[in-house]
C-alpha positions as a LaTeX table, in Angstrom:
\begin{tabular}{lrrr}
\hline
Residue & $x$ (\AA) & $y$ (\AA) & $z$ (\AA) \\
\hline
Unk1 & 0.00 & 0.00 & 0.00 \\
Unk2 & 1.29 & 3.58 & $-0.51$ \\
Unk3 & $-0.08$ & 6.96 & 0.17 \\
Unk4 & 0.13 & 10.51 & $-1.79$ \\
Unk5 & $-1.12$ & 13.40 & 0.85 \\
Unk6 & $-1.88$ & 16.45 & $-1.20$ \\
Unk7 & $-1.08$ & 19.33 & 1.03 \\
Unk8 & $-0.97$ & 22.81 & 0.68 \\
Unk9 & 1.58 & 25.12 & 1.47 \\
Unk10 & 0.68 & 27.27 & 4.40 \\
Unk11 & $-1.69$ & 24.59 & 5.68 \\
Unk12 & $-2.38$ & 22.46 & 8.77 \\
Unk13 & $-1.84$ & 19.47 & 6.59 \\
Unk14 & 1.29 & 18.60 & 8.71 \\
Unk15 & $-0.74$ & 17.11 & 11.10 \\
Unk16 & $-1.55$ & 14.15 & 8.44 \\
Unk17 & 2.01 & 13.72 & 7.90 \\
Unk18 & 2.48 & 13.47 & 11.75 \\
Unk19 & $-0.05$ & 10.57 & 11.66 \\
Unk20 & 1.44 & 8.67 & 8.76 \\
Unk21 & 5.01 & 8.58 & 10.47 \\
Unk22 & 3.10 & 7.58 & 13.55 \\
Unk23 & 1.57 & 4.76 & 11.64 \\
Unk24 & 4.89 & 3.92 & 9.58 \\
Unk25 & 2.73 & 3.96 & 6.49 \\
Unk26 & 4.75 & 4.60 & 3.19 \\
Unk27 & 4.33 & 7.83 & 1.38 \\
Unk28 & 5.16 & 10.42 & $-1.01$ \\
Unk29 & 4.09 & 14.05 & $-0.18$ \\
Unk30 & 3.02 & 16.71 & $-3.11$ \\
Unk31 & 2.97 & 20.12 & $-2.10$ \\
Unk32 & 1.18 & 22.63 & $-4.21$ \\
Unk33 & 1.98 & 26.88 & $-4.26$ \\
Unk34 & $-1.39$ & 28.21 & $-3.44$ \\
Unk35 & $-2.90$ & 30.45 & $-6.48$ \\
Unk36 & $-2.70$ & 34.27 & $-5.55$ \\
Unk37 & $-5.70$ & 34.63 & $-4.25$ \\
Unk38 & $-4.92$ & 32.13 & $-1.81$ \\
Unk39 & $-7.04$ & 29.21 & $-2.78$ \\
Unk40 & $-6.02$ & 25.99 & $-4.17$ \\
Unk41 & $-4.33$ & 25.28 & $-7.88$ \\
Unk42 & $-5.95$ & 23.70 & $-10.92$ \\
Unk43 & $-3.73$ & 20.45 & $-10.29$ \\
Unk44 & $-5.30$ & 20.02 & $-6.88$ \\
Unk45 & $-9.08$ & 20.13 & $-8.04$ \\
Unk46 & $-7.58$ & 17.42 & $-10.34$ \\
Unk47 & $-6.97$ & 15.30 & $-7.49$ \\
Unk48 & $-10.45$ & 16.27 & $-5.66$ \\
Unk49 & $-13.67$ & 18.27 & $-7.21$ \\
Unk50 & $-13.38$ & 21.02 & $-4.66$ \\
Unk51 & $-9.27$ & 21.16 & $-4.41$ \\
Unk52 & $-9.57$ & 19.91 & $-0.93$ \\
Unk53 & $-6.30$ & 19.77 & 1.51 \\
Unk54 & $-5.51$ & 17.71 & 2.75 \\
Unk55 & $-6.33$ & 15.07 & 0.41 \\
Unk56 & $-4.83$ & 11.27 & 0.59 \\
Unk57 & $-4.68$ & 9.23 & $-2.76$ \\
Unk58 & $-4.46$ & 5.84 & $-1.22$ \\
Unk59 & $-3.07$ & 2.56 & $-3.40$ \\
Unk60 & $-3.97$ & $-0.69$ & $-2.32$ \\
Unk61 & $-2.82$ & $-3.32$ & $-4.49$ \\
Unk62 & $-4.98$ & $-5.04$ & $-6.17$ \\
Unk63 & $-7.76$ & $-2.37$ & $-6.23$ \\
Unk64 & $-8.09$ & 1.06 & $-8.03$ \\
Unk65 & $-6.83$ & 3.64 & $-5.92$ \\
Unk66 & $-9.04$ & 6.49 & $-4.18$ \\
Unk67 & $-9.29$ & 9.45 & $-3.06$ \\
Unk68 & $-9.92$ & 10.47 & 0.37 \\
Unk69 & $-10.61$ & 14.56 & 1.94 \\
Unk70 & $-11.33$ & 16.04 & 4.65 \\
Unk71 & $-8.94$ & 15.22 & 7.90 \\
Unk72 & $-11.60$ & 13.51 & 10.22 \\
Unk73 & $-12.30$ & 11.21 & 7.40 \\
Unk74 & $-8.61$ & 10.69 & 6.56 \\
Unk75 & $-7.53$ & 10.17 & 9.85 \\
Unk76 & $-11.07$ & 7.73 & 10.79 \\
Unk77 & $-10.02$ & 5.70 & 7.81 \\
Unk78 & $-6.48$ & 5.10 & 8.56 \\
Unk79 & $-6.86$ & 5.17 & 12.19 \\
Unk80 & $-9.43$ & 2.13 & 11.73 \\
Unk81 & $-7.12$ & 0.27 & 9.37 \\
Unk82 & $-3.55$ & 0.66 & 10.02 \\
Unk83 & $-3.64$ & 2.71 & 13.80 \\
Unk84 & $-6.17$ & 0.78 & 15.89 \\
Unk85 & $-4.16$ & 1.44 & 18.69 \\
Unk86 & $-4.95$ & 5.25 & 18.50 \\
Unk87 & $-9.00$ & 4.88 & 18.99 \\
Unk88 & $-9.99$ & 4.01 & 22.68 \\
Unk89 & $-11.96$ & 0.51 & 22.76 \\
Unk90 & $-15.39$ & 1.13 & 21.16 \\
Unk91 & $-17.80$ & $-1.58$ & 22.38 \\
Unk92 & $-18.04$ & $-1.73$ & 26.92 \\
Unk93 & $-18.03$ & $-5.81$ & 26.89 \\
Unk94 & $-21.25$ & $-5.75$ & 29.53 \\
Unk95 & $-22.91$ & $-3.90$ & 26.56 \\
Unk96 & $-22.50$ & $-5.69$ & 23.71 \\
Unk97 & $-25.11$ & $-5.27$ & 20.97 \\
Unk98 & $-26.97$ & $-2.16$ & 22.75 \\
Unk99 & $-27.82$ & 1.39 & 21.52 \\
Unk100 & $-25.19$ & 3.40 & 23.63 \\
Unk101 & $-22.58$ & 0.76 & 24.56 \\
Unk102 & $-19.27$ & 2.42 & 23.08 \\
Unk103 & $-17.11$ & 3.78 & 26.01 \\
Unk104 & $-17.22$ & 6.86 & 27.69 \\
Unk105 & $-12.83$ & 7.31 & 25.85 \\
Unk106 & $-14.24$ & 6.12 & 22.77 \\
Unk107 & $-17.19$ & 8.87 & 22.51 \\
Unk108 & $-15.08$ & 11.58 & 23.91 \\
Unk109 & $-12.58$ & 10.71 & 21.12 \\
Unk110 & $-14.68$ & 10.81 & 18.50 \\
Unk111 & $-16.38$ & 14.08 & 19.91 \\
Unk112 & $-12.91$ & 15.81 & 19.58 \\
Unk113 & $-12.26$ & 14.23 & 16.21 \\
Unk114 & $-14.54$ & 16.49 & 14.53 \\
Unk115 & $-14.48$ & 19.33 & 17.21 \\
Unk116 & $-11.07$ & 19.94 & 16.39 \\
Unk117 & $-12.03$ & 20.61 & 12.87 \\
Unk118 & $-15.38$ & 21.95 & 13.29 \\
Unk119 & $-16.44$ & 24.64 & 16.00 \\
Unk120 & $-12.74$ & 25.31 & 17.23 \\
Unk121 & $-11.38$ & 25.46 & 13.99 \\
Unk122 & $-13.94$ & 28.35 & 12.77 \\
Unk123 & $-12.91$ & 30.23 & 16.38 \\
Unk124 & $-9.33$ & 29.93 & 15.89 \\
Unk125 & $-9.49$ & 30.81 & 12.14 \\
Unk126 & $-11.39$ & 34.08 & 13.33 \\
Unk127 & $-8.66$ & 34.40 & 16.11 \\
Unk128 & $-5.69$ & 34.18 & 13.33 \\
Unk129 & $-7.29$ & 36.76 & 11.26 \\
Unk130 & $-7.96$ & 39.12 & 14.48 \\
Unk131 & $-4.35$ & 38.73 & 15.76 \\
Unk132 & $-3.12$ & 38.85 & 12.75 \\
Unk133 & $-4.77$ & 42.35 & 12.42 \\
Unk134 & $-3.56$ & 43.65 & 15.83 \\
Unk135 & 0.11 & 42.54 & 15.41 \\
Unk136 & 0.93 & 42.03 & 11.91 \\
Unk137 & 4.56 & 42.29 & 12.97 \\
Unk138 & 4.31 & 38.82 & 14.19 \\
Unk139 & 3.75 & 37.15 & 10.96 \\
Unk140 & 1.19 & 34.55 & 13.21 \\
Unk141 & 3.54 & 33.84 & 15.57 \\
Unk142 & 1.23 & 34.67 & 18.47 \\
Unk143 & $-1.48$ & 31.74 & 17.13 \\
Unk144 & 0.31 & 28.76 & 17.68 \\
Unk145 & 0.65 & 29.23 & 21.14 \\
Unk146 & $-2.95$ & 30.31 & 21.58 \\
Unk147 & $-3.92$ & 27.50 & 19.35 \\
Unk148 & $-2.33$ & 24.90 & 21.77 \\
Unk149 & $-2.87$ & 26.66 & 24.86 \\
Unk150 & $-7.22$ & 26.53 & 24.18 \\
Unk151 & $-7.02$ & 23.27 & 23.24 \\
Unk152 & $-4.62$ & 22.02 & 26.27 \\
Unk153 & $-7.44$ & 24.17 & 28.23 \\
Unk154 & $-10.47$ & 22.25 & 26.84 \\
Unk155 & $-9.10$ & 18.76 & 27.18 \\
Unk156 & $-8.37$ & 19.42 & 30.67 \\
Unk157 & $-11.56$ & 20.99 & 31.26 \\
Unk158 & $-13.49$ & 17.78 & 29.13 \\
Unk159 & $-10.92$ & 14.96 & 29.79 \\
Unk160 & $-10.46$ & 15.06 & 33.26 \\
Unk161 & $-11.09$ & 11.06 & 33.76 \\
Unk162 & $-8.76$ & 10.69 & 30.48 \\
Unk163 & $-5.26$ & 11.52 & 31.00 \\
Unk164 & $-4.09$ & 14.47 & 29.40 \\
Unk165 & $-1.26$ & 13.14 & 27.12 \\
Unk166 & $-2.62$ & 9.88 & 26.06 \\
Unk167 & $-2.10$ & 9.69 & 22.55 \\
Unk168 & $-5.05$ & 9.23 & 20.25 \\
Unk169 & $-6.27$ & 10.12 & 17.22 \\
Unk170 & $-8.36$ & 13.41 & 17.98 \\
Unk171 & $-5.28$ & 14.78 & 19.87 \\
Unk172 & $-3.40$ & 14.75 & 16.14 \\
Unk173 & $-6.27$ & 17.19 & 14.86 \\
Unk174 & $-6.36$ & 19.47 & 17.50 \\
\hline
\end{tabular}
């Protein structure tokens, strides 16, 4: 199997890149220049309809490759196949079979699976553009460290029976 993330520059795509190394998958990265008004090149609607980034063009032998967008669905569908490690248990045992038996760490994952790309994102992308505004000296040097400070605040604050640092895969996306 080998993988081709589509990225583009100036993007949070890294964070797919993290997850590949973490999963020792094989793959070749292609990095597109963004067109000048920012958005995404010709060659990466190619890829995907809507130039999406990232993107993952996954080979399986065997079977025609695909396409995949979107990184909650990129990271759900390698997660489930290659990382299983990274998703908390899903079924409670005493449960099996019933509506509402997946595990309190396997709900709360998933919850900040598409959190982290959902309502935060839309704040922080509003907090970039404000900061960004009120010190343009800084080139968005100020955001990372608010980025990573609200979400180390809101895991504590919604994680406290989870331990802070376990690794998983909605703690790559935030």
């Amino acid at each position: 199997m080998s993988n081709v993330p589509n990225r583009l520059e100036s993007s949070r795509a890294q964070r797919l890149l993290v997850l590949l190394e973490e999963l020792n998958l094989k793959y070749e990265i292609k990095t597109y220049k963004r067109n000048k008004d920012a958005l995404a090149p010709q060659e990466m609607k190619n890829i995907h309809p809507l130039g999406k980034s990232p993107s993952v063009e996954i080979e399986i032998h065997g079977q025609a490759p695909f396409v995949l967008a979107e990184s909650g669905a990129i990271f759900e569908y390698l997660c489930d196949h290659f990382g299983k490690r990274l998703i908390p248990p899903r079924v409670n045992p005493e449960l099996e079979g019933k509506i509402g038996a997946e595990t309190e760490e396997f709900r709360r994952n998933r919850y900040f699976m598409h959190y982290a790309e959902g309502s935060l994102m839309s704040l922080l992308a509003i907090a970039a553009v404000m900061l960004s505004e009120l010190y343009p000296e800084n080139d968005g040097c100020i955001v990372i460290p608010s980025i990573t400070t609200i979400g180390l605040r809101l895991q504590r604050r919604k994680t406290s029976k989870m331990p802070l640092f376990r690794f998983s895969s909605s703690r790559l996306l935030a």
